[in-house]
DOVOMI-109897 format. One record per residue (C-alpha): x negated, y, z negated; residue in three letters; residue number from 1. Coordinates in steps of 0.5 Angstrom, whole numbers, plus 500, padded with zeros to 3 digits. Layout:
<rs>
{{X, Y, Z}, "ALA", NUM} ...
</rs>
This chain:
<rs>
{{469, 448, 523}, "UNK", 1} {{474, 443, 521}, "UNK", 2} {{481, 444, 519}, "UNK", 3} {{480, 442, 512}, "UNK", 4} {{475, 447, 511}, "UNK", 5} {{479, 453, 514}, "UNK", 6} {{486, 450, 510}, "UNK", 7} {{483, 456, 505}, "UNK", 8} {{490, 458, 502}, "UNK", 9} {{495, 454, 498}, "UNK", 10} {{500, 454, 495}, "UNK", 11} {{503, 462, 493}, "UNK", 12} {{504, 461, 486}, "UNK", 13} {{498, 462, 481}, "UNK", 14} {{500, 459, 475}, "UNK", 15} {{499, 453, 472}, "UNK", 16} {{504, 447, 474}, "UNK", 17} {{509, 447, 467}, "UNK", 18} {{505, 452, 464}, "UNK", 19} {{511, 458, 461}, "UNK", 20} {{512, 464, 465}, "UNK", 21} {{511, 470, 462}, "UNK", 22} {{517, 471, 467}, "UNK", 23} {{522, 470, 472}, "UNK", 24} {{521, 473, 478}, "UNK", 25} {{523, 474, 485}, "UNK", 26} {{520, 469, 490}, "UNK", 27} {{515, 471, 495}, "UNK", 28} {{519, 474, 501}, "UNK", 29} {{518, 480, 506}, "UNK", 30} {{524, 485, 505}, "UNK", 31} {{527, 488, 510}, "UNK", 32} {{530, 496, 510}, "UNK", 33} {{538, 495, 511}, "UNK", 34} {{540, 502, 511}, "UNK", 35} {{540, 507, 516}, "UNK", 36} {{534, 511, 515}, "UNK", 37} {{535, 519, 511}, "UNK", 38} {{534, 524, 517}, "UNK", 39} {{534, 531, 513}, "UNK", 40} {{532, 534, 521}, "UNK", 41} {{536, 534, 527}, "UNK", 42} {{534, 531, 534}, "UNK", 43} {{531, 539, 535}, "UNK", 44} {{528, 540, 528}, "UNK", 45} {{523, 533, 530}, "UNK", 46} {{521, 536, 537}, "UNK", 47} {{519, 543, 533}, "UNK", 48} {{515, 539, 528}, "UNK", 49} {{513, 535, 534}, "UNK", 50} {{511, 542, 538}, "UNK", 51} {{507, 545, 532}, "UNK", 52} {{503, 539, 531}, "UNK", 53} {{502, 539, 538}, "UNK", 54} {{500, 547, 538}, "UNK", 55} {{495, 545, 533}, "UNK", 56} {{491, 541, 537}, "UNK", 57} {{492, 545, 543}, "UNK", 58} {{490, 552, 541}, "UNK", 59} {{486, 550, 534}, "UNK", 60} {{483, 544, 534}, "UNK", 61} {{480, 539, 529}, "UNK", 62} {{473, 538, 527}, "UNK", 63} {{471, 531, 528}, "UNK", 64} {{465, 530, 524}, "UNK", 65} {{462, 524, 527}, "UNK", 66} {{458, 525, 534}, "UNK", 67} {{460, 518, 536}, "UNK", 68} {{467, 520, 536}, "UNK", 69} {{466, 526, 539}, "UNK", 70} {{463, 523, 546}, "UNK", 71} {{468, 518, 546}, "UNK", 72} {{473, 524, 546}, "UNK", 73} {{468, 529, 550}, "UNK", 74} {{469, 523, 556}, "UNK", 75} {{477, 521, 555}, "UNK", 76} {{477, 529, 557}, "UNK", 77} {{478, 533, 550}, "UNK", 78} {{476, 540, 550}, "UNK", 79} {{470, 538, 545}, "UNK", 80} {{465, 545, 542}, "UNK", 81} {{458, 539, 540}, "UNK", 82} {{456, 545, 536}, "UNK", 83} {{462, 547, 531}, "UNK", 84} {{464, 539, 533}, "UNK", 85} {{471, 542, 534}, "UNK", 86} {{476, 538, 538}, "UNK", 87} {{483, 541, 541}, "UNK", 88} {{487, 536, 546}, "UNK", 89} {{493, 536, 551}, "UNK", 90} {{500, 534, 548}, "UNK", 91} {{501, 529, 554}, "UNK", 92} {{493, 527, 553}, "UNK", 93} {{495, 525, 546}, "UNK", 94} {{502, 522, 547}, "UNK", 95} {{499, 518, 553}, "UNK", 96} {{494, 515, 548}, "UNK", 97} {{498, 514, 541}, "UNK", 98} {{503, 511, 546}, "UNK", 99} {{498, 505, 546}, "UNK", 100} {{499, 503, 539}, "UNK", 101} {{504, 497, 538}, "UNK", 102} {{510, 499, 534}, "UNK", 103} {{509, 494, 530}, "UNK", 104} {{504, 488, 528}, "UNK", 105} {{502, 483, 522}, "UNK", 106} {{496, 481, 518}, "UNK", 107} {{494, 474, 516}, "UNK", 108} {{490, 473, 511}, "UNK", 109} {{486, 468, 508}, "UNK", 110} {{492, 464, 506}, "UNK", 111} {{497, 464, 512}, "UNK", 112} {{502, 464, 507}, "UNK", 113} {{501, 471, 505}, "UNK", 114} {{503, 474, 512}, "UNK", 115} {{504, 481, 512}, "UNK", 116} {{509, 484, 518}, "UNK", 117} {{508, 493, 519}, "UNK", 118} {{512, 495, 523}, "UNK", 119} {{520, 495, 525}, "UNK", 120} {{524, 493, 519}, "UNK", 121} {{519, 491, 515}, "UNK", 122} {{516, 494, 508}, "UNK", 123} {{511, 491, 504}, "UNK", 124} {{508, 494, 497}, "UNK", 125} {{501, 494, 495}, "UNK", 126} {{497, 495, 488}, "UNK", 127} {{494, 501, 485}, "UNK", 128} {{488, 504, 490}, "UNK", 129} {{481, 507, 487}, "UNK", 130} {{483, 511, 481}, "UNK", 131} {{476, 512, 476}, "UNK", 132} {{480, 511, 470}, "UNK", 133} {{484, 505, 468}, "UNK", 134} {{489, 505, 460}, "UNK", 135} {{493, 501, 456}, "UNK", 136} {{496, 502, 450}, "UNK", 137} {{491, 497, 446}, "UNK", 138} {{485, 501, 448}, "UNK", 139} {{487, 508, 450}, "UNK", 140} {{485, 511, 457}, "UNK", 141} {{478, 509, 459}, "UNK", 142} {{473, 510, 464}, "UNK", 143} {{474, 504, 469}, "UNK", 144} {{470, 497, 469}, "UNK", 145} {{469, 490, 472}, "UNK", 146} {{473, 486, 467}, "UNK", 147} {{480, 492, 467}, "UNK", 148} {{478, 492, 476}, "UNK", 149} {{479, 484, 475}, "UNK", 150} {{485, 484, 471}, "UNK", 151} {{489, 489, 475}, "UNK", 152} {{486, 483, 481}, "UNK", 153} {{490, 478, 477}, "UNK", 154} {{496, 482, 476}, "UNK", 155} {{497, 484, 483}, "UNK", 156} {{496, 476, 485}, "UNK", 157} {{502, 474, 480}, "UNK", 158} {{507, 478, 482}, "UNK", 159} {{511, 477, 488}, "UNK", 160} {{513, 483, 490}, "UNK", 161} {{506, 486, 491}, "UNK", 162} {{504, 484, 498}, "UNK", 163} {{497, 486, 500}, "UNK", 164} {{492, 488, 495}, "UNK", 165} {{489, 495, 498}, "UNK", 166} {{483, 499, 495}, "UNK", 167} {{481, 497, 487}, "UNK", 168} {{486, 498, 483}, "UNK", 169} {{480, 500, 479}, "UNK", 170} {{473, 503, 480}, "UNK", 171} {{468, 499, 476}, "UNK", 172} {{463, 503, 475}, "UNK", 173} {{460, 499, 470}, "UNK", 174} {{458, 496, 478}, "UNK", 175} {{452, 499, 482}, "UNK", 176} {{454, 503, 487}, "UNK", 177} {{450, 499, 493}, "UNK", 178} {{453, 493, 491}, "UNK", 179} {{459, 494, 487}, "UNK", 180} {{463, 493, 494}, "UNK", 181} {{460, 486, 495}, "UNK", 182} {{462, 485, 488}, "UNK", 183} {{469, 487, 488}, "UNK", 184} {{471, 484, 494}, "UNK", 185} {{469, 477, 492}, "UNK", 186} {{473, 478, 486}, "UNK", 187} {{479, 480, 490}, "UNK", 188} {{477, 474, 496}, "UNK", 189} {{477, 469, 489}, "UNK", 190} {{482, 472, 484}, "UNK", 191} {{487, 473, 490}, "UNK", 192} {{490, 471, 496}, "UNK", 193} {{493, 477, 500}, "UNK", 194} {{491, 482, 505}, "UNK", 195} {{485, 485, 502}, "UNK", 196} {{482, 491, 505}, "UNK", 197} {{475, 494, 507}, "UNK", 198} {{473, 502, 504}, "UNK", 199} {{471, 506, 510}, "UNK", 200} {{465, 509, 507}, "UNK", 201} {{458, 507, 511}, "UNK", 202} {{458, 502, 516}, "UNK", 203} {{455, 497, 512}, "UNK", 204} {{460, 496, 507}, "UNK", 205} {{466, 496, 512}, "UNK", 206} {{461, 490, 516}, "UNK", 207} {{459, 487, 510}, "UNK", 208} {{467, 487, 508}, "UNK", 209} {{469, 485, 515}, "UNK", 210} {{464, 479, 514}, "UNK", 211} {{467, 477, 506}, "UNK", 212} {{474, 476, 510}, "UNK", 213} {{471, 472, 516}, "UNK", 214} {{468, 468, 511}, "UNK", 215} {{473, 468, 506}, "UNK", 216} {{478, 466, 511}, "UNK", 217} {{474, 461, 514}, "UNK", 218} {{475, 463, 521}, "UNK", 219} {{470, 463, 528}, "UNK", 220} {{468, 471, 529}, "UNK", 221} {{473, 471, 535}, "UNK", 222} {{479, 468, 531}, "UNK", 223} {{477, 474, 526}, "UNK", 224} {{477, 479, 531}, "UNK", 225} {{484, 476, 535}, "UNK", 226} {{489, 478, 530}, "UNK", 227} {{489, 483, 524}, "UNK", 228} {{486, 479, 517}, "UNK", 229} {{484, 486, 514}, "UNK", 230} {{486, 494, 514}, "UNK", 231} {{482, 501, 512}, "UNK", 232} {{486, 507, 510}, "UNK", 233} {{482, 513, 512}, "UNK", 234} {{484, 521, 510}, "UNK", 235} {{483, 526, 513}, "UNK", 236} {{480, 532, 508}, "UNK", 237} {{485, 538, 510}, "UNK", 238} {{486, 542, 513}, "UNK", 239} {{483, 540, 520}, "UNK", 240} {{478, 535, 519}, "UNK", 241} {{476, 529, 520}, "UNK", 242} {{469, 526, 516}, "UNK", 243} {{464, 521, 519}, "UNK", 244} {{464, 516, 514}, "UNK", 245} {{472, 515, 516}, "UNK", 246} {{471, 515, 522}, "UNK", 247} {{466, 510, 523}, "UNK", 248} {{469, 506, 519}, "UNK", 249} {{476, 506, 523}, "UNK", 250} {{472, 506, 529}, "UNK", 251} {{469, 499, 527}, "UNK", 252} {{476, 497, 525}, "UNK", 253} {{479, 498, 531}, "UNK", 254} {{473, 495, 536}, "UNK", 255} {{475, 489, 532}, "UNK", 256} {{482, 489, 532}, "UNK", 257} {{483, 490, 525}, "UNK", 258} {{488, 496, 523}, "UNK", 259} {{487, 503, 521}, "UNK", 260} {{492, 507, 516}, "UNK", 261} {{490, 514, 518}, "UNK", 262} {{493, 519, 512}, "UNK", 263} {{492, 526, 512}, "UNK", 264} {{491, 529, 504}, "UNK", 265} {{496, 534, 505}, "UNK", 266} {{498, 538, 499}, "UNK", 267} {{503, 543, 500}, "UNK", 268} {{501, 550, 497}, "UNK", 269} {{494, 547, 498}, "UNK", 270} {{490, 544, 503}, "UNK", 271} {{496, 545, 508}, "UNK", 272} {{502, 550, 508}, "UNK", 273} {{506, 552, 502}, "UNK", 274} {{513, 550, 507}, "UNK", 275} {{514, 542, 507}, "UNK", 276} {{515, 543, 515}, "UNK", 277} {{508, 547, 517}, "UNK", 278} {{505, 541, 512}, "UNK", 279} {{508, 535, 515}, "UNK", 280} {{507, 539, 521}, "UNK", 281} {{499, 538, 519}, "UNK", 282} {{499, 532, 517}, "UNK", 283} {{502, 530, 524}, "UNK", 284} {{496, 533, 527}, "UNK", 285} {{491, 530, 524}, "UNK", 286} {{494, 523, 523}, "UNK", 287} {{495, 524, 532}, "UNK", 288} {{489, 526, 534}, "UNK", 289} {{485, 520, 529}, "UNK", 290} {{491, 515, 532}, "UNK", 291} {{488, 517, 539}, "UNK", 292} {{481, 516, 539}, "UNK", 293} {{482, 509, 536}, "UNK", 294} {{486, 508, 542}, "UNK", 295} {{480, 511, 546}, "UNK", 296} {{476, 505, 542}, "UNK", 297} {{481, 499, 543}, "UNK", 298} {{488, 500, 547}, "UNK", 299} {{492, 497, 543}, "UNK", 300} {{488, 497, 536}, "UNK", 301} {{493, 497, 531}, "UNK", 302} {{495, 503, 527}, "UNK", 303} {{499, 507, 521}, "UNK", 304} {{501, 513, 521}, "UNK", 305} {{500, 515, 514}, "UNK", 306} {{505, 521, 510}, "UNK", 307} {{501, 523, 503}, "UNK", 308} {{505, 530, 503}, "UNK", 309} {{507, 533, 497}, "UNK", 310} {{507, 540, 494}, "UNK", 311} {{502, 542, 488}, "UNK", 312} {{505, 546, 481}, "UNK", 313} {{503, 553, 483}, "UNK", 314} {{501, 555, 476}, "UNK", 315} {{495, 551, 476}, "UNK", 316} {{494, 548, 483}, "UNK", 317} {{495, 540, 480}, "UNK", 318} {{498, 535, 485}, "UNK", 319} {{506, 533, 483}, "UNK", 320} {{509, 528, 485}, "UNK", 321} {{516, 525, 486}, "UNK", 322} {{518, 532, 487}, "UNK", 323} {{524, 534, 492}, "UNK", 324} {{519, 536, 496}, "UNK", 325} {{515, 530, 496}, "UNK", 326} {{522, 526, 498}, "UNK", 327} {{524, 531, 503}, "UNK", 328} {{516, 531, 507}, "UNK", 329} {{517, 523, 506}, "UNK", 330} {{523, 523, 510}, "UNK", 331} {{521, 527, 516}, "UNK", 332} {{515, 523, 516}, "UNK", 333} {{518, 518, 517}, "UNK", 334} {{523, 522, 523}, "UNK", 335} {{516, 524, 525}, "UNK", 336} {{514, 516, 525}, "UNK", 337} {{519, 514, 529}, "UNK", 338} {{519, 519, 535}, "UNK", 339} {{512, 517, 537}, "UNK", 340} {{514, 509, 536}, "UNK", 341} {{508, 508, 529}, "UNK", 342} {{509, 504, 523}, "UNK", 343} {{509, 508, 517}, "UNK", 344} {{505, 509, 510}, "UNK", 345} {{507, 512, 504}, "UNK", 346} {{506, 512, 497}, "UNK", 347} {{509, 511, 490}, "UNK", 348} {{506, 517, 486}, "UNK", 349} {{507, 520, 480}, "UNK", 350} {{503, 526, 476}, "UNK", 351} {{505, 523, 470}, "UNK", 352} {{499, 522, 464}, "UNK", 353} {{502, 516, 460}, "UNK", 354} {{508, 512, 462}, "UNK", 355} {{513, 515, 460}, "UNK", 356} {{521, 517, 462}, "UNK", 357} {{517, 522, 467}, "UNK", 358} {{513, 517, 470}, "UNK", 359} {{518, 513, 470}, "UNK", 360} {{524, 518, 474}, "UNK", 361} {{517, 521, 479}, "UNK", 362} {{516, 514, 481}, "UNK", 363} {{523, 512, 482}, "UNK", 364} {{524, 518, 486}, "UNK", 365} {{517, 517, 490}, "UNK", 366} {{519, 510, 492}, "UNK", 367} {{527, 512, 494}, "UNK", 368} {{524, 517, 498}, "UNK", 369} {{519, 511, 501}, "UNK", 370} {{526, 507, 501}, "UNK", 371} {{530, 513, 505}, "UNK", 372} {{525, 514, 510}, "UNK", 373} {{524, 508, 513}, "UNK", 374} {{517, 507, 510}, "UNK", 375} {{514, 501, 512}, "UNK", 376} {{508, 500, 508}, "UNK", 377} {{508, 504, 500}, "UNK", 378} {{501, 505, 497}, "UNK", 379} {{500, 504, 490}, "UNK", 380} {{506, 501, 489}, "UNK", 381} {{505, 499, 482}, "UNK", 382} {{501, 502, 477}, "UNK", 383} {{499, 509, 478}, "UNK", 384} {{498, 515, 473}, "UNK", 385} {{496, 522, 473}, "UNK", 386} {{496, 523, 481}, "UNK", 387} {{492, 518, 482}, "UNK", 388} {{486, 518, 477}, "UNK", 389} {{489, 512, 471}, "UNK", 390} {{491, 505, 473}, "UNK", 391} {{496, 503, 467}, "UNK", 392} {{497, 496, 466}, "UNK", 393} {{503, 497, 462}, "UNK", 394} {{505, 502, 469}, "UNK", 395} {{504, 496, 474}, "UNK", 396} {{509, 492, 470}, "UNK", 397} {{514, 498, 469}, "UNK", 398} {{513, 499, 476}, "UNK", 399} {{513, 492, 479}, "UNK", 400} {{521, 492, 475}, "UNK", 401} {{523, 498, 481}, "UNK", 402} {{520, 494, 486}, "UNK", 403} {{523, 489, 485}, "UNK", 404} {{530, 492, 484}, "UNK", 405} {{528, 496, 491}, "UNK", 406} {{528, 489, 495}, "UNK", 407} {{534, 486, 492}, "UNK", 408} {{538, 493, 494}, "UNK", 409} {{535, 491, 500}, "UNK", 410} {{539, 484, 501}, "UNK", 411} {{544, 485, 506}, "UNK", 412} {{552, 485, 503}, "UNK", 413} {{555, 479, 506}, "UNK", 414} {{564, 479, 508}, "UNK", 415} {{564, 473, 508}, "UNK", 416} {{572, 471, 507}, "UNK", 417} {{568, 467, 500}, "UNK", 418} {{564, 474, 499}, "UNK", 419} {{571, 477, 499}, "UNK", 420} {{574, 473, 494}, "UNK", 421} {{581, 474, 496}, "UNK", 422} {{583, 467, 493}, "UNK", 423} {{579, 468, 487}, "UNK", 424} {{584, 475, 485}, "UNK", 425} {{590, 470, 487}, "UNK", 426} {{587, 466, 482}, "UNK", 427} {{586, 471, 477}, "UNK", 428} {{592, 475, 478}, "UNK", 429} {{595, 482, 474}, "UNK", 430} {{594, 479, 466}, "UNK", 431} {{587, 474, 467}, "UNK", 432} {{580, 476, 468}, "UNK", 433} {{574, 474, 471}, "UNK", 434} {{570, 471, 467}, "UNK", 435} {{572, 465, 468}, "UNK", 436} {{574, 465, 476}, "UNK", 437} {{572, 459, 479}, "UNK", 438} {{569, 463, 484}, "UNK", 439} {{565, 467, 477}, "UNK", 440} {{562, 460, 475}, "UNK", 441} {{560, 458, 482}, "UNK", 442} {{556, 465, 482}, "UNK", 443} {{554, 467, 476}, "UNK", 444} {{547, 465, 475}, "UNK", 445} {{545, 468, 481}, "UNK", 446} {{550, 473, 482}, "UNK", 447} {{546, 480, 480}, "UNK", 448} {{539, 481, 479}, "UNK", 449} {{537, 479, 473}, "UNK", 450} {{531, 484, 470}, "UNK", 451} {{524, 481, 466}, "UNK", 452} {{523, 489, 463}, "UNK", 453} {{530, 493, 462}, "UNK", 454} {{533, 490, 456}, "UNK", 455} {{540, 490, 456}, "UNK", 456} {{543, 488, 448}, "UNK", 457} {{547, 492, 444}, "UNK", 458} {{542, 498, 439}, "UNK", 459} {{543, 492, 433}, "UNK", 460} {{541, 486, 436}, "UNK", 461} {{535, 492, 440}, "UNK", 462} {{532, 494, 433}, "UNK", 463} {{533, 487, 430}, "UNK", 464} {{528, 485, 434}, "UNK", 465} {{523, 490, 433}, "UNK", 466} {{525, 495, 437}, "UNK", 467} {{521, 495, 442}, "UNK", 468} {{520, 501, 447}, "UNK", 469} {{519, 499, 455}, "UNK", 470} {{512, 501, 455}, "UNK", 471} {{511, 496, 449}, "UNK", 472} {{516, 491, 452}, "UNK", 473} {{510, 492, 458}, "UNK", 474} {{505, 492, 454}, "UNK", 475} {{506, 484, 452}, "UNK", 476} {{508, 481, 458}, "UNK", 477} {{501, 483, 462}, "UNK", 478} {{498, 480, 457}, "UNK", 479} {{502, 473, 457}, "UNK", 480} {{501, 474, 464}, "UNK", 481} {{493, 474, 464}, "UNK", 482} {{493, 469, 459}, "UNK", 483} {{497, 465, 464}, "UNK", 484} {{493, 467, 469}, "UNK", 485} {{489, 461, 475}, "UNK", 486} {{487, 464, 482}, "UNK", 487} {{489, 462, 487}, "UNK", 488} {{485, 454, 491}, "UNK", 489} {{479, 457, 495}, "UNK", 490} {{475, 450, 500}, "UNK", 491} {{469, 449, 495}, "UNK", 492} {{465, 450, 501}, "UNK", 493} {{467, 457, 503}, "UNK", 494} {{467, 459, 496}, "UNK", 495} {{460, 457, 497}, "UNK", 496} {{458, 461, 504}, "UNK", 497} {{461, 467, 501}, "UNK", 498} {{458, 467, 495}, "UNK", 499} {{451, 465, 499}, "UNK", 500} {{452, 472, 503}, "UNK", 501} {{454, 477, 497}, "UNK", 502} {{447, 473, 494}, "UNK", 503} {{443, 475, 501}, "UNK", 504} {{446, 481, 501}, "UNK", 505} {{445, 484, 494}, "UNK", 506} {{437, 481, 496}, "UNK", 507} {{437, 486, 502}, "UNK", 508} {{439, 492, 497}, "UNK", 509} {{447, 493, 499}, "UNK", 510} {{448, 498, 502}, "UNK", 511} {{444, 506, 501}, "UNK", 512} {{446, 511, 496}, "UNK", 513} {{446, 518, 493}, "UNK", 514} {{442, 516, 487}, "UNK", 515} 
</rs>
């Protein structure tokens, strides 16, 4: 394969050259976390966590539903019951394994340009993932479809501060289920150049996924296989199991090098204990023992340890997000992810229906707990309404806006003797100001973050221009920047091959369903 034809990327940009841009953004950058992260435990508290999840796995167990998983554990030495398919191991059996998994690992897209870095440092932020609904203010909240899935691809192309492109921001369901993957997938491989992921749900779609991005990227079987060019995100069904099309789909990821975000679905109150330390402590358990068989599949696979623990409103049972328990179980996750040397995955989540003042302090709260805790990867980092079940449009903008304001707080502060800026209050001394300062006008077009959403003029000015609320103001940006919309340069010849294998694909049926 000639290296014209692998050259498949291009340039991050997505707009027309001198078309007008809806706004200015921040250029592509991987951010780093520059504060120590927030640790609510002491050295003691993690090792009882640690000794908890521990006990869990040794005296209770976890169900793997799944009989590959269960020899390759039954052989490793686990204490594995084939009839109830429960698994217990041994602490240092368990410590021994997850050891193996790198601290820190990149993926490389089909535009090497759109590298990603997990691990360390590092943070990075994703779409909107997999909920059925999507809403705008235009058409109301509605069942999600085909057009609305790539309009939320285009989306998450355009801004900047969207790193990797995960699960479908949307659910099309005006797709068939047996080839809605190879659909949606060859829309996210054309529509966009980023890290792109593959639902563990059956083998053929995890298959067919992995060969779109092989494709897409114009790699040999064995350059795909030498580095990480896609992920899966697995949950597991709390409390204490873990199901077979999971953890298929994580195995074949992780014989091929592609790595696995192993997320327990720990709700406290719910499917794990109503105190935040019995449910971090569970979703510790379940997130080490799937890490461990991967590193039975593959010594060395690259793995993240996902944190989805909050509580439920005890009045209904509803999941809430951006709670004080929700920060505080991020936080120690995070304590907990460092102890045993993981990546780590969080999420931005709020339990608000429209996006409103609610959606906006929830989601605010949900990424400073990502922010705090050291979080390497935020699921859902734009975009997310009602727990999960609505993407809004006008949400994924609002939210790209915190985004965006979480990675400028992240520039580290320089002391420079220019940043200290003695001889500028020499300059300006007891009666003047700085408005004018030599050392003001040098600075001041880049000297502050300047936000595309908030508006900042006075109540007159704000009601003399139509008065316009955030979520209006959002409403009109994601349509100008639809409007502006051009995907990303993809080698003809590639587009070709990948569209020749959806076509080949779909002729053989897709992968099988329920109905």
């Amino acid at each position: 394969m000639n290296k014209e034809r692998r050259r498949s990327g291009g340039r991050a940009g997505n707009i027309r050259r001198g078309a007008a841009r809806s706004i200015s953004q921040l250029p592509w950058t991987l951010p780093q976390l520059v504060d120590r992260p927030t640790e609510p435990l002491d050295e003691e508290g993690v090792r009882a966590i640690d000794d908890a999840a521990m006990r869990i796995l040794e005296e209770i167990g976890i169900l793997f539903l799944n009989e590959e998983a269960l020899a390759i554990l039954d052989r490793a030495g686990a204490d594995v019951d084939h009839e109830s398919r429960n698994v217990r191991m041994g602490r240092e059996m368990v410590r021994e394994l997850v050891a193996k998994a790198p601290p820190e690992f990149a993926i490389t897209p089909r535009n090497p340009d759109r590298q990603i870095r997990i691990g360390g440092r590092h943070v990075v932020f994703g779409n909107v993932s997999s909920p059925p609904n999507c809403s705008d203010l235009d058409r109301g909240r509605r069942v999600g479809d085909r057009e609305s899935f790539r309009d939320f691809i285009k989306l998450s192309q355009y801004f900047n501060c969207i790193h990797f492109c995960g699960g479908y921001p949307v659910e099309p369901t005006d797709i068939h289920a047996s080839v809605r993957h190879l659909d949606c997938l060859q829309d996210k491989l054309t529509l966009c150049d980023k890290v792109v992921h593959a639902y563990s749900l059956g083998a053929e779609r995890v298959e067919d996924v992995m060969e779109m991005v092989r494709i897409a990227g114009g790699l040999s079987h064995e350059e795909f296989e030498a580095a990480p060019r896609m992920y899966t995100n697995i949950n597991s069904s709390s409390p204490l199991k873990h199901d077979w099309p999971m953890l298929d789909g994580a195995m074949r990821h992780a014989r091929r090098g592609q790595p696995v975000i192993v997320t327990p679905f720990t709700l406290a109150g719910a499917m794990a204990p109503v105190t935040i330390a019995g449910a971090v402590a569970l979703q510790t358990a379940e997130a080490l023992c799937a890490i461990a068989l991967l590193q039975l599949v593959r010594p060395g696979a690259p793995v993240v340890m996902g944190s989805f623990t909050s509580n439920v409103d005890m009045k209904s049972g509803a999941p809430a997000f951006g709670t004080p328990e929700y920060m505080r179980a991020t936080q120690i996750s995070g304590q907990m992810a460092r102890f045993y040397g993981l990546p780590l995955r969080a999420t931005n989540a709020c339990a608000a229906n429209v996006p409103d003042a609610q959606a906006a302090w929830e989601s605010a709260f949900s990424l400073w707990a990502c922010n705090s805790a050291g979080v390497n990867m935020v699921y859902h980092a734009a975009g997310w309404l009602e727990g999960g079940l609505c993407a809004s449009y006008e949400k994924f903008v609002m939210d790209c806006e915190t985004v965006q304001q979480i990675m400028v707080y992240n520039r580290p502060v320089g002391v420079s003797e220019a940043d200290l800026a003695v001889d500028a209050v020499r300059e300006v001394g007891p009666t003047g100001h700085f408005f004018g300062a030599t050392h003001t006008q040098e600075r001041y077009e880049t000297a502050f973050y300047a936000p595309f959403l908030s508006d900042w003029q006075n109540y007159k000015a704000w009601e003399e221009a139509g008065a316009q609320w955030t979520p209006q103001r959002a409403n009109r940006l994601w349509k100008n920047i639809l409007a502006e919309y051009e995907p990303p340069p993809m080698d003809p010849a590639i587009a070709e091959e990948l569209d020749a294998f959806v076509r080949r694909r779909k002729e053989e049926g897709g992968a099988p369903t329920d109905f």
